[in-house]
N, C-alpha and C positions, 0 to 999 in steps of 0.2 A: 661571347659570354664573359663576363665579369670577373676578375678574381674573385670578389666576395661566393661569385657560385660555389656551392658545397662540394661539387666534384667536377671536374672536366675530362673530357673524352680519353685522351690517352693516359688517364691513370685509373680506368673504371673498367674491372672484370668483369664478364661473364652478364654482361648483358647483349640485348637484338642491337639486329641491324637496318630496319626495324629488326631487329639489331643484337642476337646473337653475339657477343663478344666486344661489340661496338661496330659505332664509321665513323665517318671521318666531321659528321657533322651531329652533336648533343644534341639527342633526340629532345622535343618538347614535352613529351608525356611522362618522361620522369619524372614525380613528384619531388617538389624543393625542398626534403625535408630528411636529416639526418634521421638513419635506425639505428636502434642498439638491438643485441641478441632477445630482449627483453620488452622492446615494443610492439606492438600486436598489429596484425592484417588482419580483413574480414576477404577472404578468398578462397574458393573452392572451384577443383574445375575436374567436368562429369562429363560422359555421353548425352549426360540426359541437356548440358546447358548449351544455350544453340547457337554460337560462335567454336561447340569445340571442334579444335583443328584448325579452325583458320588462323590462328598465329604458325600453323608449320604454310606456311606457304610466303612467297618473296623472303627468303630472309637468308641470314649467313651464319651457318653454325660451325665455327673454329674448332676443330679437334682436338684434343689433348691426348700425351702419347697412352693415359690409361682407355681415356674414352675408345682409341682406335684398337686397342686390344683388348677389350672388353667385346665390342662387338665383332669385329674379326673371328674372333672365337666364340661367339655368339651362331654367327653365320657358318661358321667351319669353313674359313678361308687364309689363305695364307694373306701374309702383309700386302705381298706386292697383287693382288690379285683383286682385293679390297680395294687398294688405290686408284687403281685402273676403274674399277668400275662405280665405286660409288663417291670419291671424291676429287676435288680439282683445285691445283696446288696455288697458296697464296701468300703473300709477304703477312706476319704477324705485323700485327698492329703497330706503329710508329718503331718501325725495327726492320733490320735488314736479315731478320732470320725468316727461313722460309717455314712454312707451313702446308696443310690441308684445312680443308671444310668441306662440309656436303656438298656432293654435285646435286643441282634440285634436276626435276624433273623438264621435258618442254613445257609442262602448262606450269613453271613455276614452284614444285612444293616438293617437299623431303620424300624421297626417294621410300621411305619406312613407314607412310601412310597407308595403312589398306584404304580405307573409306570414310566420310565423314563421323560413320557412326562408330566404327569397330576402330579409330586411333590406331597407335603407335601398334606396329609389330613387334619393335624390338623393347619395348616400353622396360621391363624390367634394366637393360640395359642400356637406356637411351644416354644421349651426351651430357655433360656435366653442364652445358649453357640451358639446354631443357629443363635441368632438373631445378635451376636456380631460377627458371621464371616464375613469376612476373617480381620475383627478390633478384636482385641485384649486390656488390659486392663491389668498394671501391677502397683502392689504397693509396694514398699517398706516399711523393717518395720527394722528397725535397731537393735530392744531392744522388751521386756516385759513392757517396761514402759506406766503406764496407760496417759492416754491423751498426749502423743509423735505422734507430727506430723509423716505423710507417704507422702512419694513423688508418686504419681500417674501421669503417663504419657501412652501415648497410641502407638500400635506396628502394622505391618502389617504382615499376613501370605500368603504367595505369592508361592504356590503350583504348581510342575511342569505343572500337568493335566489339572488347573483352567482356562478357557478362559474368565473368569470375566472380567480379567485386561484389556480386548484387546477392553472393549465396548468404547464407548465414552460418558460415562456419568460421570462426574466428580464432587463431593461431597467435603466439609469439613469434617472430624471428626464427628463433635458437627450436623454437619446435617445426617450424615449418622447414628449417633445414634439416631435420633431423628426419622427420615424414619422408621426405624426397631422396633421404642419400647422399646428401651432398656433405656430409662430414667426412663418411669414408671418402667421396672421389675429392676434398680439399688437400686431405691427409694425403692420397694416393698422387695431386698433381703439384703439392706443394715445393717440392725442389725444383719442377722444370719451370712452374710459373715465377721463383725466384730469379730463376736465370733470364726470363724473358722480361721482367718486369726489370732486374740488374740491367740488362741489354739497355732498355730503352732509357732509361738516366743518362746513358751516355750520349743520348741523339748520335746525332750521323755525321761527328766530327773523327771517329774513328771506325772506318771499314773494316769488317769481315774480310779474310779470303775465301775464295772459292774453295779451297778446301775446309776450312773451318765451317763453311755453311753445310756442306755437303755432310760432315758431320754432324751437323746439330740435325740435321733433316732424317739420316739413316739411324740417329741414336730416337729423334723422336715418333718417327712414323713405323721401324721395321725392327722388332728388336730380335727377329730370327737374325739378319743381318748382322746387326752389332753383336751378337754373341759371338758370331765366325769371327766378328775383326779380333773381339777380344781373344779368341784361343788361336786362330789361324793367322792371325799378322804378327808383326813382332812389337804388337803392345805389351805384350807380359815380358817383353825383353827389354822395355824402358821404364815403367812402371812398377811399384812393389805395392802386391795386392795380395791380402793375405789367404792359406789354404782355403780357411773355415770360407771365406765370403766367395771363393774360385771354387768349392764346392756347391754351394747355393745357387749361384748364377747358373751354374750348367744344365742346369736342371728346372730351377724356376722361374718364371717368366716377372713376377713380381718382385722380385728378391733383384732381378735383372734389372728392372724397370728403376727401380730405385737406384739402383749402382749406375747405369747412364746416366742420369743427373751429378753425381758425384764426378762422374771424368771429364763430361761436358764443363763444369763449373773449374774444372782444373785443369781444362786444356783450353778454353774460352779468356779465364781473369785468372789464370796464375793460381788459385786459390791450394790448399794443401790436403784438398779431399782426396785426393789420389797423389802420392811422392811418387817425383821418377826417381830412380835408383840412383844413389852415389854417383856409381862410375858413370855413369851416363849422366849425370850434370856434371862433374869435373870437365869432362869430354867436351860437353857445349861449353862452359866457361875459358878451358883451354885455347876453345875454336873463336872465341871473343876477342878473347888477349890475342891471338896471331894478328886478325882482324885490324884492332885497335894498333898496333905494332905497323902493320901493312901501311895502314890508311892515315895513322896518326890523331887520331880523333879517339877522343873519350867516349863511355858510352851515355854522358850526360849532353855532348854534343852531337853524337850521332840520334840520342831520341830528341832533341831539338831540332834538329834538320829535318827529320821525320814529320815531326809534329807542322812544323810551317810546310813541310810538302803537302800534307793531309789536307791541311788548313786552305791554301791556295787552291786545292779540287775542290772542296767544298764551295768556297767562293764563286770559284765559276761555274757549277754545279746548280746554284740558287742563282747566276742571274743566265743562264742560256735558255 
């Protein structure tokens, strides 16, 4: 596809796979046509219209950590229990952070269908990729650079099969997201999808470690889990994190949900949503200087060595 195309694949949220979130290949049935909040769809979709459901089937619906505790809790299941049974684990989109998505069924379809006619079980809680069909949500992101505007405008997927298009109920944008929910779960996913959308700016010239993934994974899929690390490891012994907000967290799972994105974003890119303590940056900076003393190399040469080590994996990474 063209640069002039209005969006391309790996900067386009929350659309299927047929396409769910995205693949790896711009769906054709996207219409070519910038929305604003303010542009209107003719779409409505009922028991009564006779494609409905068949979009839950073949497709890939990416989880977001509100969607998976939403329903979790929906279900009255713990995290790791949820995992285990109703999804199965995948790279996010052009990023080397891992995720979930729906495990579908063997004949193919989302796990949360009763029947063609009775739809979604979990439907008040269903995923934030469901809620925003057949609207779409795409952002540009030109650079790495921190606080750089994105252009965000909205798209239509207009599917052979769908007899949506043919109701006569005709919505704005800005209301059709509003009808479905999707402002609360934007509001609710907005700091983790900055960090995954940050993520992918960077392409795959600088690797995760395995513990940093394993991180992003336990702060995005289990927030039982990340609460223990936060009170039972010794994060609160690196980090200054104030009473009022270490009373919140203990107790609330949203108030929780929000502060992961916050440590995530500042144990990921450095950023200063969470300060480690003084003494414990002295300490690491101390341990820098020995370092640099030891080795003899600054640390404007030691991240240039780095960088062309990076550099040279990659290289041989894309031709093997």
């Amino acid at each position: 596809m063209s640069e002039k195309t209005p969006f391309t694949k790996e900067k386009t949220l929350f659309h299927k796979e047929k396409t769910m979130f995205g693949t790896d290949k711009n769906p054709s049935n996207i219409l070519p046509t910038k929305y604003t909040l303010d542009s209107k769809i003719k779409f409505r979709c009922h028991p009564g219209v006779s494609c409905f459901t068949e979009c839950c089937g073949n497709i890939k619906i990416v989880l977001t950590p509100y969607d998976i505790l939403k329903i979790r809790k929906r279900l009255n299941m713990e995290a790791a229990e949820f995992l285990h049974t109703y999804t199965t684990p995948i790279y996010l989109e052009k990023t080397d952070f891992p995720g979930v998505a729906i495990k579908l069924t063997e004949e193919g379809r989302c796990p949360f269908i009763k029947s063609k006619t009775e739809g979604c079980r979990i439907y008040s809680d269903r995923p934030t990729a469901c809620r925003y069909y057949p609207v779409g949500m795409a952002n540009f992101h030109e650079g790495a650079q921190e606080e750089q505007n994105a252009e965000e405008f909205y798209f239509v997927v207009k599917e052979p099969h769908c007899k949506g298009f043919e109701e006569d109920k005709t919505w704005t944008i800005r209301e059709w997201r509003e009808d479905q929910g999707v402002d609360v779960r934007d509001e609710m996913n907005k700091g983790w999808m900055e960090i995954v959308m940050r993520r992918k700016s960077f392409g795959y010239q600088a690797t995760l470690s395995e513990q940093a993934k394993r991180m992003f994974f336990m702060a995005s899929t289990d927030l039982d889990q990340f609460r223990s690390f936060v009170f039972d490891s010794s994060f609160l012994k690196s980090y200054e994190v104030e009473q009022e907000t270490l009373d919140k967290i203990r107790e609330d799972d949203v108030e929780l949900l929000q502060f992961s994105y916050r440590v995530l974003a500042s144990m990921l890119f450095g950023t200063d949503d969470i300060k480690v303590k003084p003494e414990v940056l002295k300490a690491k900076v101390d341990t820098i200087k020995k370092e640099q003393e030891k080795t003899g190399k600054t640390m404007e040469e030691r991240a240039e060595a780095d960088f062309k080590k990076i550099k040279e994996e990659w290289d041989k990474a894309k031709t093997a």
